[in-house]
C-alpha positions in Angstrom: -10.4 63.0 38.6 -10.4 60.2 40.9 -8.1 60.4 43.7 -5.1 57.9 43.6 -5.1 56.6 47.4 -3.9 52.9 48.9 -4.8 52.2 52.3 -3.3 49.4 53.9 -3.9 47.6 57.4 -1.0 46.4 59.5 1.4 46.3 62.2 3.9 48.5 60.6 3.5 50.4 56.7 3.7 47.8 54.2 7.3 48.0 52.7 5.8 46.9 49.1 3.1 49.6 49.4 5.3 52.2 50.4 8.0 51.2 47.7 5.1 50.9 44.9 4.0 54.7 45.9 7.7 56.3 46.3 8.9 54.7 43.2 5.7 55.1 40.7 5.7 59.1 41.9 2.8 59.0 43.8 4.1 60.7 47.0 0.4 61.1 48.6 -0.1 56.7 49.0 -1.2 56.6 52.3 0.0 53.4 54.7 -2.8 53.0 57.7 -0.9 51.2 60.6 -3.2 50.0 63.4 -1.3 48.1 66.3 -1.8 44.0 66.1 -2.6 43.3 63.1 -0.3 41.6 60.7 0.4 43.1 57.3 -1.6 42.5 54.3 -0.8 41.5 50.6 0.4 44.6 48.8 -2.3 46.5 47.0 -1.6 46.6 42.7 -3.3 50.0 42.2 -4.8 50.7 38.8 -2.9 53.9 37.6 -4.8 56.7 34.9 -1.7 58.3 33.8 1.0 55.9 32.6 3.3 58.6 31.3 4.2 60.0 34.5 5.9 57.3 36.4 9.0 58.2 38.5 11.1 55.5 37.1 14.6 57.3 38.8 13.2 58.2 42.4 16.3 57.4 44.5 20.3 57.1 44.2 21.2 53.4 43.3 24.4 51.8 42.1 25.2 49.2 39.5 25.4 45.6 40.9 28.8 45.1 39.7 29.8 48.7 41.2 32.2 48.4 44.4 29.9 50.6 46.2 26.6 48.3 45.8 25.2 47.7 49.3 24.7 43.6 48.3 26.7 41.3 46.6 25.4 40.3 43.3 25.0 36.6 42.4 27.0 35.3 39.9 25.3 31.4 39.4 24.3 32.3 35.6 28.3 32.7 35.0 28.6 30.0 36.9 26.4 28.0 34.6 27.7 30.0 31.7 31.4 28.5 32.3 29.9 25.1 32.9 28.4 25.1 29.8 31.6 26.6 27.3 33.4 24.0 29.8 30.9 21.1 28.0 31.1 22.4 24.5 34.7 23.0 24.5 35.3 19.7 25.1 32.3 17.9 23.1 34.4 19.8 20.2 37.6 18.3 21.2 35.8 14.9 21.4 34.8 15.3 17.7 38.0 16.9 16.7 40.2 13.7 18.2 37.1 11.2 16.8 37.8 12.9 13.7 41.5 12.7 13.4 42.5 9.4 15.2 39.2 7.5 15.7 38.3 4.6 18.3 41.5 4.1 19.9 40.1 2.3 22.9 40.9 -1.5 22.1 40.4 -4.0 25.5 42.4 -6.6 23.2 45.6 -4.7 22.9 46.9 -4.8 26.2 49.4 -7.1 26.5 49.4 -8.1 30.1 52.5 -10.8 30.6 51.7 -13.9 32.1 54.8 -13.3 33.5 53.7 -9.8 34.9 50.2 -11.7 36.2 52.1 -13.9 38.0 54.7 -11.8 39.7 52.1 -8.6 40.4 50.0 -12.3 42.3 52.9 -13.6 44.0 53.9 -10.2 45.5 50.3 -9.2 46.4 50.6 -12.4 48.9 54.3 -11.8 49.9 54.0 -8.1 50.5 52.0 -8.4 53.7 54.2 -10.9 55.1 56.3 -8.4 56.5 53.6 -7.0 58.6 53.2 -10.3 60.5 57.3 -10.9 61.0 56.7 -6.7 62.5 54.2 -8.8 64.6 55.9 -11.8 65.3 58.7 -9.1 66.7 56.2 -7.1 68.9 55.3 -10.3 70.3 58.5 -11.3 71.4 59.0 -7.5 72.7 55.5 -7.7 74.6 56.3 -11.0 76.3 59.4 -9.6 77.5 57.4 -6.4 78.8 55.1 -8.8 80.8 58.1 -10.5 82.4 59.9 -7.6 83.3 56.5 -6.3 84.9 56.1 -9.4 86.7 59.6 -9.2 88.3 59.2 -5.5 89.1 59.8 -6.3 92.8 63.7 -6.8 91.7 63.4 -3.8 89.8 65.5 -0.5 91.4 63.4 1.7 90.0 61.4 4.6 92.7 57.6 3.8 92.8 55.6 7.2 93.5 52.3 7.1 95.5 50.6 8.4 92.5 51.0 5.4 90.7 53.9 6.6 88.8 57.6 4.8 88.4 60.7 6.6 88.0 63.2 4.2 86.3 67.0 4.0 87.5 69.3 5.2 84.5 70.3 1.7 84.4 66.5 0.6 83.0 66.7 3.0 80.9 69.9 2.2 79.4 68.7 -1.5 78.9 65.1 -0.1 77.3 66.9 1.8 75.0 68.9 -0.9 74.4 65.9 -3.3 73.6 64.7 -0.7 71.8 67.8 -0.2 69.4 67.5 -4.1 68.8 63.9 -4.1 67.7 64.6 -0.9 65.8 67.0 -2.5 64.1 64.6 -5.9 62.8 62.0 -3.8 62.1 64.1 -1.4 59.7 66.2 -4.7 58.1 62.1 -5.6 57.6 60.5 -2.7 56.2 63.3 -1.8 53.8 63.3 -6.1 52.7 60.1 -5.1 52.0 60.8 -2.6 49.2 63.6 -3.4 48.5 62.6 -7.2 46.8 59.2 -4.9 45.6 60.8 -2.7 43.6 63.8 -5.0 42.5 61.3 -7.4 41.1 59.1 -4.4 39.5 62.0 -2.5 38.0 63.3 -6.0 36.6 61.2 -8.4 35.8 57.4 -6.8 35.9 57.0 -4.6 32.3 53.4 -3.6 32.5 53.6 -0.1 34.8 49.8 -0.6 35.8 50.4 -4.1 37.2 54.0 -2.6 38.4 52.7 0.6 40.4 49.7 -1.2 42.4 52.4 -4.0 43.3 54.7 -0.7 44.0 51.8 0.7 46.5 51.0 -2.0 48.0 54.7 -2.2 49.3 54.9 1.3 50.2 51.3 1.2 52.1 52.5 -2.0 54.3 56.4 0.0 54.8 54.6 2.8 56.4 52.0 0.7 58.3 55.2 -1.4 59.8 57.0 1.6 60.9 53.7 3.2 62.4 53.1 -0.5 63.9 56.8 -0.2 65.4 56.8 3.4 66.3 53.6 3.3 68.1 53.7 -0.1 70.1 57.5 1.6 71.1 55.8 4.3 73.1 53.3 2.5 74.6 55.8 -0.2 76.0 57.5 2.3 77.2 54.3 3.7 79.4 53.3 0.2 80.3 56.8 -0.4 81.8 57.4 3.4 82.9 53.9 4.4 84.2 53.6 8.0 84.6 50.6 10.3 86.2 51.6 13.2 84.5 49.5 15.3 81.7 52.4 15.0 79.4 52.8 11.5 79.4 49.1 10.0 79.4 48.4 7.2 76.9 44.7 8.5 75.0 42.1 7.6 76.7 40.7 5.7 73.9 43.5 3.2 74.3 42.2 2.3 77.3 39.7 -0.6 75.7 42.7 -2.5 74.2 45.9 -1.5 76.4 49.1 -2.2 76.0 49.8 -5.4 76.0 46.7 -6.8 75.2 46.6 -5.2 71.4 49.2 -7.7 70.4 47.4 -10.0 69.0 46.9 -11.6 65.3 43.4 -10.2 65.2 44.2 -6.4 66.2 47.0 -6.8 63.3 44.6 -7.9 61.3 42.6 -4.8 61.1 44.9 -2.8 60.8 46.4 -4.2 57.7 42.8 -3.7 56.3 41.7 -0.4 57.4 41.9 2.4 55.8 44.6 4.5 57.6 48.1 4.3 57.7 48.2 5.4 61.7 48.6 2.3 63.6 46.3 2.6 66.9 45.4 -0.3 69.2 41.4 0.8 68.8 40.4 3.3 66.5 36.2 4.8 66.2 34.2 2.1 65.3 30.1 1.9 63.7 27.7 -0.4 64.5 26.5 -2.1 61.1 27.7 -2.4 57.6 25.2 -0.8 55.1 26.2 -2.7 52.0 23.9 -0.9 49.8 26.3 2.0 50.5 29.1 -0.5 49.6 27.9 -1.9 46.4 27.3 1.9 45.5 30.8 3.1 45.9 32.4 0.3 44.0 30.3 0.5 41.1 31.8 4.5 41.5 35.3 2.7 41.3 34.8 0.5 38.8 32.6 3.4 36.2 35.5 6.2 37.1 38.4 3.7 36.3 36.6 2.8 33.2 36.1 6.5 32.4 40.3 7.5 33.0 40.9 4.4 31.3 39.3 5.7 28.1 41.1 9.4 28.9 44.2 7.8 28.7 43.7 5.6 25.9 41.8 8.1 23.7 43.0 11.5 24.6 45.8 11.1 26.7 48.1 9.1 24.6 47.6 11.2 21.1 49.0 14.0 22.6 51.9 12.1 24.3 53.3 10.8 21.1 52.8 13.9 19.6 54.9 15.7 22.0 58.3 13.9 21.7 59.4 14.9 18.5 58.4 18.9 20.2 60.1 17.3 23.1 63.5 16.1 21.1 63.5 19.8 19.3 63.5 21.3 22.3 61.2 24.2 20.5 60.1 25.9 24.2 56.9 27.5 23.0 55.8 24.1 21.4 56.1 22.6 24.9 54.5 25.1 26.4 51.3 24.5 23.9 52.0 20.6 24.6 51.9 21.4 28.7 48.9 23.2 28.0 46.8 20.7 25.6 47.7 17.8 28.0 46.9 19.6 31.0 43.3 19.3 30.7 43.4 15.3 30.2 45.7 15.0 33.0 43.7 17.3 35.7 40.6 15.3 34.3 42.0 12.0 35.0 43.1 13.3 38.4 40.6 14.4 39.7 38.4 10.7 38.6 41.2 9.0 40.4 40.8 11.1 43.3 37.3 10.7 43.6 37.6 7.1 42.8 40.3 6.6 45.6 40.0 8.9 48.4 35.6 9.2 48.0 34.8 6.2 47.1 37.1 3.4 47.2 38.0 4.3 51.0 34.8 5.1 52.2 34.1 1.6 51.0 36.9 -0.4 52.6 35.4 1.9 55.5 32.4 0.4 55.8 32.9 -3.1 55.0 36.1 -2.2 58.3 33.4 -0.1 60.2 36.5 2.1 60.4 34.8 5.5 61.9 36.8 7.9 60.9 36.4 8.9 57.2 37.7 12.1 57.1 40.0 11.3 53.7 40.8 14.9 52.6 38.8 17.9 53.3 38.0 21.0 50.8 41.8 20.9 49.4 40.7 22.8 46.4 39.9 25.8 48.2 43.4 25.7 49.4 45.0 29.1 49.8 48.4 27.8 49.8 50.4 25.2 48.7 50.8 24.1 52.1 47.3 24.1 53.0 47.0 22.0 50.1 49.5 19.1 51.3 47.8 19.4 54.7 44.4 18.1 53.5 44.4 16.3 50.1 45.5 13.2 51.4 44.9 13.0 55.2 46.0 9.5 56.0 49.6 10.1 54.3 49.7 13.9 56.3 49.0 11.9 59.2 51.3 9.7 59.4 54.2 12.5 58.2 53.2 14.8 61.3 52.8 11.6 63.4 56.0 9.5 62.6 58.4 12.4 61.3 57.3 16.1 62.1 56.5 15.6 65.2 59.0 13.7 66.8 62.0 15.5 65.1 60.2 18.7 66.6 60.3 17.1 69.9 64.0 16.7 69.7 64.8 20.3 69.1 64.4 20.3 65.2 63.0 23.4 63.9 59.8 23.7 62.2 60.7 24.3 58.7 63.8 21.7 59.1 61.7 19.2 60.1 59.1 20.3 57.3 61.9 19.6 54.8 62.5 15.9 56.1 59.2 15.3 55.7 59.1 16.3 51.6 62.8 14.7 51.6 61.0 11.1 53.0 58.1 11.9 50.6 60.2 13.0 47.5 62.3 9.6 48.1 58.3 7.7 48.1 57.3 9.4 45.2 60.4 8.7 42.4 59.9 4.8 43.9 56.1 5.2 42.7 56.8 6.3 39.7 59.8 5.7 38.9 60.2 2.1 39.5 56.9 1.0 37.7 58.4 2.8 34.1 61.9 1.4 35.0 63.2 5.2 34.6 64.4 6.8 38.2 65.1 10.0 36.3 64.6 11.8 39.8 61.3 14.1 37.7 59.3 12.9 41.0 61.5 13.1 43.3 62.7 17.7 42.1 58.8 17.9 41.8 58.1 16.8 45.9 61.1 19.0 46.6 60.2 21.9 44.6 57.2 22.2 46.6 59.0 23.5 49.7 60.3 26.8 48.0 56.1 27.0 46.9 54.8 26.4 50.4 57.5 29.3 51.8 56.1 31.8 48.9 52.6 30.9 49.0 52.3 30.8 53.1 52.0 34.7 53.9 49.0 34.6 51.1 46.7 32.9 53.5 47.2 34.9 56.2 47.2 38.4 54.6 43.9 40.2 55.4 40.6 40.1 53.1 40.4 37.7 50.5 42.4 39.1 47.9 45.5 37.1 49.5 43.7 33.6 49.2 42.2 33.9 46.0 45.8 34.6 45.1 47.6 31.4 46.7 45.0 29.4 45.3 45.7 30.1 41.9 49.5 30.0 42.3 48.8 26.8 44.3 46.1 25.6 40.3 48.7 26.7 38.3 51.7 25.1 39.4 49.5 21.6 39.9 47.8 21.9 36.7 49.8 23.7 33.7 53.4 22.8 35.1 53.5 19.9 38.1 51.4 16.8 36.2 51.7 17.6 32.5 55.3 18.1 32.7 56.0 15.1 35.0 53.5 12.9 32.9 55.3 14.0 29.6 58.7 13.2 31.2 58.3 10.2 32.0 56.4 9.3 28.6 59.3 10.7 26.7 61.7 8.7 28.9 59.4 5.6 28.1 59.5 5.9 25.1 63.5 6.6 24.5 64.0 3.0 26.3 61.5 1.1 24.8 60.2 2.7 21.4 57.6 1.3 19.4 57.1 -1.7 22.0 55.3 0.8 24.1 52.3 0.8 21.7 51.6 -2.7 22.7 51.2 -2.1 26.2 
């Protein structure tokens, strides 16, 4: 009988040969090791008896088992989900095809000329209030310069450093001048959505043509009052200069300071980029790669195409279907109509976030050279609701910690009291986004934003509970609550509420 050996040269025993030999049976393989030399290839021996292999030769565990020493890989679920994912809804497709047909009808729409020209006239009146915010910080900055200029009349004790202590006197009379502009720039802001949503809820019936007239308003309210807020601090540094840690202006400021960044231009930008933090010179690149450009607006335009169809082909069949379930007030029929529209609506979501925050901002951008495009980061991993709020929508969170959090902080506020002005503020934005555009303030928006605080307060020990159990559980606390109850109930609301004001003239539009 010939004699079963396998000799292999190396550094250390070949692992394969060893493993071959230990798990074949064949205890007498034999591993040569000689010092310096690499291994080799692993030898496939040529067994005689096939009968006699030692298939269970050591103590292993099933992958799926707890006590497996490596995680298995679960990518073929993965692609097992993505796939039902596909054919589920390919089925729907056919199923809606089926039932209703083509829906989707570009001649249908009746777009006012009325509504065409007032959504025109306010896209050109809206900003206007950003250059009277101007036209005020002007005024505020000249008076800065001449108060600088006389500063040998000033009482005020001047520290070696560089710093100036001012009398309580100057103070009084900053505060004073402050109060004033305050007061122009609130009558301004609040003009400014005020005569927005008057003529919107009034006079503008198409809600599409209504709600980007609606955020165009609320983007330029809270660019004025970051414009006001921020210019505020730094006059007061330019006329109070102060050496210490806490009261140093960035660094980066120091290319456009105070007053020098009131200027036409400097507003200019602002109004344009895509942040709603007002800073007199923000990261900048060095070219415009319009390739990029073209790119991401051919993703706007394809994606708004795409929720357009959602809406007009999936989304609306099960809207009218649900107010007569609606009217009844059957709740397990709702809860089957939450469900059934919560896949359109999560659909369309997440198009218009990609559309918005992905594409349509890292456009504007580019063609800005803004710098910073850090939009949202990985909200969807979010292990609490609060996590979620934090990163979704970065240049809104900004400007809430910013403007509100932390200055109320600052003046003794507490954490969570401040946290609750800043969904109060927000709850007030959101029923004016929504509710104006469908001409119902029904307040839906407005409980939603503030049923969120309770949700953060629940789902905020999750994320920091030890191992990853906790997480995984705030995260889908954090899906459910977005997905099966937040949207689909606040979309079917507001339908229903529509649709009780202005009946069958909704199908028109």
């Amino acid at each position: 009988m010939a004699t079963d050996t396998a000799t292999v040269t190396g550094q250390k025993s070949s692992p394969d040969a060893e493993t071959l030999g230990r798990r074949l049976g064949h205890s007498h393989v034999k591993v040569k090791r000689e010092a310096g030399l690499q291994p080799l290839e692993p030898i496939h021996i040529k067994r005689k008896y096939r009968h006699v292999a030692a298939v269970h030769s050591e103590n292993l565990t099933s992958c799926l088992s707890h006590d497996s020493k490596e995680a298995p890989s679960f990518l073929g679920f993965r692609n097992l989900m993505v796939i039902v994912l596909i054919v589920g809804n390919l089925r729907l497709m056919i199923e809606n095809f089926k039932k209703y047909g083509v829906l989707i009808c570009i001649r249908c729409h009746n777009y006012r000329t009325q509504d065409l020209t007032l959504g025109a006239l306010l896209y050109f009146i809206i900003p206007c209030h950003l250059l009277l915010a101007y036209l005020v910080e002007l005024l505020a900055a000249q008076q800065a310069r001449a108060s600088i200029k006389g500063s040998k009349k000033r009482d005020g004790t001047a520290t070696p450093g560089g710093s100036y202590v001012p009398t309580t006197g100057e103070l009084k009379k900053f505060q004073a001048t402050w109060r004033m502009i305050a007061w122009i720039h609130g009558i301004n802001a609040t003009l400014c959505l005020c005569i927005t949503s008057f003529i919107v809820y009034f006079y503008i019936q198409h809600p599409l043509i209504g709600t980007l007239s609606e955020v165009h308003a609320i983007i330029v309210w809270l660019k004025t009052a970051s414009y006001a807020f921020t210019n505020r601090d730094l006059r007061h540094a330019y006329l109070h200069p102060s050496k210490r840690l806490e009261d140093a202006v960035p660094e980066i400021y120091e290319k456009c300071s105070y007053p020098e960044n009131i200027t036409l231009s400097n507003l200019t930008y602002f109004w344009w980029a895509p942040t709603l933090v007002y800073q007199p010179v923000y990261p900048r690149t060095t070219n415009i790669r319009w390739l990029f450009v073209f790119k991401r607006l051919a993703e706007v335009f394809g994606l708004s195409a795409f929720m357009w169809i959602c809406s007009a082909q999936y989304a609306v069949p099960v809207l009218m279907n649900s107010i007569e379930t609606l009217s009844s007030l059957d709740l397990t029929m709702i809860l089957e109509r939450l469900m059934k529209l919560s896949t359109i609506s999560l659909v369309i979501w997440l198009a218009g976030f990609f559309a918005l925050f992905q594409s349509f901002l890292n456009a504007l951008a580019e063609v800005m050279k803004f710098g910073d495009r850090e939009f949202y980061t990985e909200w969807w991993n979010s292990p609490s609701v609060g996590v979620y709020w934090r990163t979704w929508n970065k240049p809104v969170y900004q400007f809430m910690k910013r403007h509100v959090f932390s200055p109320l902080v600052g003046r003794g506020w507490s954490s969570y009291d401040a946290g609750i002005a800043v969904f109060f503020l927000s709850a007030i934005l959101h029923e004016l986004l929504v509710g104006i555009p469908t001409h119902n303030i029904i307040g839906v928006a407005f409980i939603g934003m503030m049923a969120q605080i309770p949700l953060v307060a629940i789902t905020a020990p999750l994320e920091k509970m030890n191992g990853i159990n906790g997480r995984i559980i705030g995260n889908c606390i954090f899906w459910v609550s977005f997905t099966l109850i937040g949207q689909p109930l606040a979309a079917l609301l507001y339908f229903f509420a529509w649709q009780a004001k202005y009946g069958s003239q909704s199908t028109k539009t």
